[in-house]
VOTIMI-926579 format. One record per residue (C-alpha): residue number from 1; x negated, y negated, z. Coordinates in Angstrom, 2 decimals, padded with zeros to 5 digits. Each point is the difference from the previous one (the first is absolute). Example, Ala and Ser with C-alpha at 12.3 -4.5 7.8 and 13.67 -1.06 7.14 Angstrom:
% residues 2
NODE   i      xx      yy      zz
NODE   1 -012.30  004.50  007.80
NODE   2 -001.37 -003.44 -000.66
This chain:
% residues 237
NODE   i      xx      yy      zz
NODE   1 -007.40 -008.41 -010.17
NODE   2 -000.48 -003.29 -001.78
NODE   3 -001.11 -002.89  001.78
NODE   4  002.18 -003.35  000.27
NODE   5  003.23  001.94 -000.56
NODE   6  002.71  000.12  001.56
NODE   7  000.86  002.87  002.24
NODE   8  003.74  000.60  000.68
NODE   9  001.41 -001.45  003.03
NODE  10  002.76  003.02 -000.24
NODE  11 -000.28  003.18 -001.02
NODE  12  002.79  002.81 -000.15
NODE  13 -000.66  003.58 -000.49
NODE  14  002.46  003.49 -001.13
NODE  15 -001.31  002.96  001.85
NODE  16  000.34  002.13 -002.80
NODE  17 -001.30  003.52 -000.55
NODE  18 -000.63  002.05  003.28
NODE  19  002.31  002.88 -000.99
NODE  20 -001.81  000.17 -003.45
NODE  21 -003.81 -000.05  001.63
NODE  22  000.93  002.64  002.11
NODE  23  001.57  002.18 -002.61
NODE  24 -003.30 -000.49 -002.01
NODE  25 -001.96  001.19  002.77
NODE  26  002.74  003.05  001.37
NODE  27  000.30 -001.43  002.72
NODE  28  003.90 -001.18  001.66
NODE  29  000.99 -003.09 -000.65
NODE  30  000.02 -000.85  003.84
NODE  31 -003.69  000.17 -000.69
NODE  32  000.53 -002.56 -002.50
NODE  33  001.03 -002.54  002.01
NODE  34 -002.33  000.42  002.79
NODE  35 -002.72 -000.91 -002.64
NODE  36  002.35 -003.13 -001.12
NODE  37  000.50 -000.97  003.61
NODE  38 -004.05 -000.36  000.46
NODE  39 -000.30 -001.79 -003.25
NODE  40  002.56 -002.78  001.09
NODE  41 -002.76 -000.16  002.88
NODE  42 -002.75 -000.42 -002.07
NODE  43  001.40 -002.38 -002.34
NODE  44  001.40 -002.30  003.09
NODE  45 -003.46 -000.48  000.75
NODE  46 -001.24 -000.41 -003.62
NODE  47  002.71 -002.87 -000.49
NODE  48 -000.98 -001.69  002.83
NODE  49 -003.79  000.01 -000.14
NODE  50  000.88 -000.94 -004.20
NODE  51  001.68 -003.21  001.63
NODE  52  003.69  001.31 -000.89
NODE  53  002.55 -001.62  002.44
NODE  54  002.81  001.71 -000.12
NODE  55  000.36  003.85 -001.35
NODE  56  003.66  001.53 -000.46
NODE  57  000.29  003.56 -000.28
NODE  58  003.16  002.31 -001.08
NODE  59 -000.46  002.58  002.68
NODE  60  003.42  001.82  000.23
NODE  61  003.02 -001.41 -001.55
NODE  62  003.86  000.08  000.51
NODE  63  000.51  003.07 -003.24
NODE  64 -003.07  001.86  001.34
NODE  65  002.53  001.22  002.92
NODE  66  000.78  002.55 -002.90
NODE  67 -002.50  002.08  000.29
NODE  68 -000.73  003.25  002.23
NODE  69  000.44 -000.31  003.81
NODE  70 -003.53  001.17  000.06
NODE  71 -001.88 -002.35 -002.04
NODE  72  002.19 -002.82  001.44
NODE  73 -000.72  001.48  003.31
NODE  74 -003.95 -000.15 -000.82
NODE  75 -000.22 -003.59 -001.62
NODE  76  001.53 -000.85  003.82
NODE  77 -002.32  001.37  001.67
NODE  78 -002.86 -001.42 -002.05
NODE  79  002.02 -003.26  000.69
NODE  80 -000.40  000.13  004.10
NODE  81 -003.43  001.05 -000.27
NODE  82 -000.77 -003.09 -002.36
NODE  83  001.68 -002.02  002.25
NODE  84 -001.86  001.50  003.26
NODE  85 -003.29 -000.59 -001.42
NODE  86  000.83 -003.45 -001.59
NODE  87  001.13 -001.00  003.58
NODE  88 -003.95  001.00  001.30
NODE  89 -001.71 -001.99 -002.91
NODE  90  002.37 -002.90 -000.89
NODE  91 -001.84 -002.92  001.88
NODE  92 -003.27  001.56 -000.94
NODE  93  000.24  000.00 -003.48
NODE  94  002.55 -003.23  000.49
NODE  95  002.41  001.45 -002.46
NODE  96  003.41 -000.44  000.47
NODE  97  003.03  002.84 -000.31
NODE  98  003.24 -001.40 -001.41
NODE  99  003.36  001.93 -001.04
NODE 100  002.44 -000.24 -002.37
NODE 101  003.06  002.18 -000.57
NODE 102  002.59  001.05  002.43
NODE 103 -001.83  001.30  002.95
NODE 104  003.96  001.01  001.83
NODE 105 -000.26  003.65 -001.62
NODE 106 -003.47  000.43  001.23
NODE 107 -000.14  002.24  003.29
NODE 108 -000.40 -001.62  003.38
NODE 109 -003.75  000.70  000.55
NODE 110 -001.12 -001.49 -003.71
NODE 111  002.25 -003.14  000.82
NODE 112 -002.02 -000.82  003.13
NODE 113 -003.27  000.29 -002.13
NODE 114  001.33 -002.10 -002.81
NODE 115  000.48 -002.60  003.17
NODE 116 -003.02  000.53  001.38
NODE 117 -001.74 -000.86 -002.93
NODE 118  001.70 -002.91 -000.58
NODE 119 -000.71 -001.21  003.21
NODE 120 -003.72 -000.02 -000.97
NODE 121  000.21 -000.83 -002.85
NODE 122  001.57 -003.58  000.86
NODE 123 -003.29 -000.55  002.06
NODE 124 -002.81  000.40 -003.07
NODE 125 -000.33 -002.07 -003.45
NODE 126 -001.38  002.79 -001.73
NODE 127  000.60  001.84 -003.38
NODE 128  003.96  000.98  000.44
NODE 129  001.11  003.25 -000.96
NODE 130  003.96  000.35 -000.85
NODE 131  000.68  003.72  000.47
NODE 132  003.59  000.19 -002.22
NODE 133  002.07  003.16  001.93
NODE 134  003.11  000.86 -001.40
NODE 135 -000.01 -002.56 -001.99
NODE 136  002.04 -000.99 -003.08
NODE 137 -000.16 -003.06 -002.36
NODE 138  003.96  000.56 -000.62
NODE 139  000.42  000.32  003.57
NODE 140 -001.91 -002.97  001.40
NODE 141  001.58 -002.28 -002.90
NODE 142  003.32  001.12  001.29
NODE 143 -000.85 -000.32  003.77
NODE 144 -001.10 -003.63 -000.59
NODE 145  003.02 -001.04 -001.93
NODE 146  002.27  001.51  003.32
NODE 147 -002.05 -002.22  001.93
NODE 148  000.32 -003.07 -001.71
NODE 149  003.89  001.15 -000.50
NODE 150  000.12  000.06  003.54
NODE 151 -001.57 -002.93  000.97
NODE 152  002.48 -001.93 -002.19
NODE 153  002.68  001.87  001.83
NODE 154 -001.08 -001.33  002.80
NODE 155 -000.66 -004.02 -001.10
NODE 156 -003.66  000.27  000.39
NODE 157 -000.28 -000.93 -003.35
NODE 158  002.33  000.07 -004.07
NODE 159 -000.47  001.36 -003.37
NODE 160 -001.14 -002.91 -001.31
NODE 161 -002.97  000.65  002.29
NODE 162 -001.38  002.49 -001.63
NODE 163 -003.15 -000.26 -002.33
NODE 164 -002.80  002.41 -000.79
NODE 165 -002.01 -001.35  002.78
NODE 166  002.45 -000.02  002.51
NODE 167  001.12  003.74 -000.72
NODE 168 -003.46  001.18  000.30
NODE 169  000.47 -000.77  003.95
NODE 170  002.05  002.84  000.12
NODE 171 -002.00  003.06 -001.30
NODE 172 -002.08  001.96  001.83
NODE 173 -003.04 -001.77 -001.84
NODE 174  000.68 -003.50  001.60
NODE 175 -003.00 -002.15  000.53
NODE 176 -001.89  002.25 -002.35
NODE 177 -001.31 -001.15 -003.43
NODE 178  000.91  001.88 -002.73
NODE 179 -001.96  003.02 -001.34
NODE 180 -002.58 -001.28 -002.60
NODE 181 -000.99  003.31 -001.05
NODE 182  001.71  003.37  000.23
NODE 183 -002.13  002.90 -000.54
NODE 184  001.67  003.34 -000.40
NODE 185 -002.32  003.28 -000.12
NODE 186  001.56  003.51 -001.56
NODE 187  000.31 -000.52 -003.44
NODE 188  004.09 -001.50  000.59
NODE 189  000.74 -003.70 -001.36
NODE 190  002.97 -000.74  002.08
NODE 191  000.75 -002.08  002.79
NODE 192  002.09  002.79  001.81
NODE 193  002.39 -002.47  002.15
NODE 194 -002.96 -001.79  001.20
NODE 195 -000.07 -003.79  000.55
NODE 196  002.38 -000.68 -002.07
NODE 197  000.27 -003.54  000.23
NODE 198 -003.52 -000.42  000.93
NODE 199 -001.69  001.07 -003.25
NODE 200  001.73 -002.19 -002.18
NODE 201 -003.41 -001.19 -000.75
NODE 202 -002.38  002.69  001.00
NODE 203 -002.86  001.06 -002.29
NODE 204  000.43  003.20 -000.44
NODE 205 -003.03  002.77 -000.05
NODE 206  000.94  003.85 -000.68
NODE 207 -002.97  002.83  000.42
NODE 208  000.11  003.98 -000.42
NODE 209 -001.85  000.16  003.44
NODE 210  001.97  001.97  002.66
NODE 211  000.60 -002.10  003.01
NODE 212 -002.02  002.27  002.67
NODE 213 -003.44 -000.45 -002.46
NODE 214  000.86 -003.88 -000.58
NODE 215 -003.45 -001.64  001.19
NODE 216 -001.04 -003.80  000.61
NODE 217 -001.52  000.74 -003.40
NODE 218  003.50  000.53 -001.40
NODE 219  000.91 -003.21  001.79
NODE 220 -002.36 -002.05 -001.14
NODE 221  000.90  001.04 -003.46
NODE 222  003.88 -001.05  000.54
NODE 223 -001.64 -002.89  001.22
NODE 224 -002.26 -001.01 -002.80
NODE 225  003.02  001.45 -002.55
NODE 226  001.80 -003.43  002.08
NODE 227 -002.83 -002.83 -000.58
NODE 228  000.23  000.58 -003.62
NODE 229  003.48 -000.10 -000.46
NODE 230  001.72 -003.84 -001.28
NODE 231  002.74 -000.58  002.10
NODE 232  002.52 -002.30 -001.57
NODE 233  003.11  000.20  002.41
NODE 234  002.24 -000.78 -002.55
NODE 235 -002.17 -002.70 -001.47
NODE 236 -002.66 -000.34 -002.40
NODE 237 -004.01  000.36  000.75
């Protein structure tokens, strides 16, 4: 890393690539996102101990319900046992579990972990982790404009209310700073329904690198790829 640059405040990262590492190695793709699961692990830490203060990962989101009951199944299971261990280690490593999507489909027992970790999570100042479950960019977009629709309905507030800023209080992201960098590993240069309206301004940094064999290396790459971009915002340097 180079000194006296700036590392970003938030990062946001597409899991990308399990099934394909698995199929290179003939292995099921199940296996594939074991290996993925412990690499979100691994880079938690790395982000945190890099000075990273809030990381936002794509972990499952509302389209991949499409796929086979099995691997959907498996990427649950990996879920609870993330959760299980996170709830052991959370105020040791003082890193923070946060959740957005719509938790209402997920299954009784994965609901009381998600609360659980919030719970401790909202006693530590750590590195915070936003683990995105079937979540949708589309979705959330549409879920905070009901909201706001609502609370009009309802005289808490008008139409003429609304600005950028005040809108933002409705997505799952609230309170959050926007993404400054979005890294995406697997080869794929699309945002795939993710953060939508977060990214507007996101550097963006692609990579061929699988997501189970993405390293702190590969981060500090994505991160270095950031400090020498110009950004503008619209205006000039």
């Amino acid at each position: 890393m180079e000194e006296n640059l700036k590392i970003p405040a938030h990062v946001a990262l597409i899991l990308d690539g399990n099934g394909r590492w698995a199929k290179k190695r003939g292995l099921p793709r199940q296996m594939g996102h074991k290996k993925g699961c412990e690499t979100v692990e691994q880079i938690v830490e790395d982000a945190a101990r890099l000075g990273i203060q809030y990381l936002t990962v794509y972990g499952f989101s509302t389209e991949n319900w499409k796929r086979p009951k099995e691997e959907v199944d498996t990427i649950m299971s990996l879920l609870k046992a993330y959760l299980l261990e996170a709830i052991d280690t959370m105020e040791r490593d003082n890193v923070r579990l946060c959740f957005m999507g719509d938790m209402s489909v997920l299954n009784d027992e994965l609901k009381a972990l998600v609360d659980h970790c919030n719970e401790i999570s909202a006693k530590l100042d750590g590195c915070q982790c936003n683990i995105c479950i079937n979540y949708g960019g589309r979705a959330e977009i549409v879920q905070a404009a009901r909201r706001f629709a609502a609370d009009c309905a309802n005289g808490n507030c008008s139409p003429e209310d609304l600005t950028e800023e005040t809108f933002e209080t409705y997505l799952y992201s609230q309170g959050i700073p926007s993404p400054e960098l979005l890294i995406r590993p697997g080869g794929e240069q699309r945002l795939s329904n993710f953060l939508l309206w977060q990214c507007a301004y996101s550097e963006f940094y692609y990579t061929d690198v699988l997501w189970p064999d993405f390293s702190k290396e590969e981060l500090q790459k994505a991160i270095l790829a950031f400090q020498r971009r110009n950004r503008r915002f619209g205006g000039l340097s």
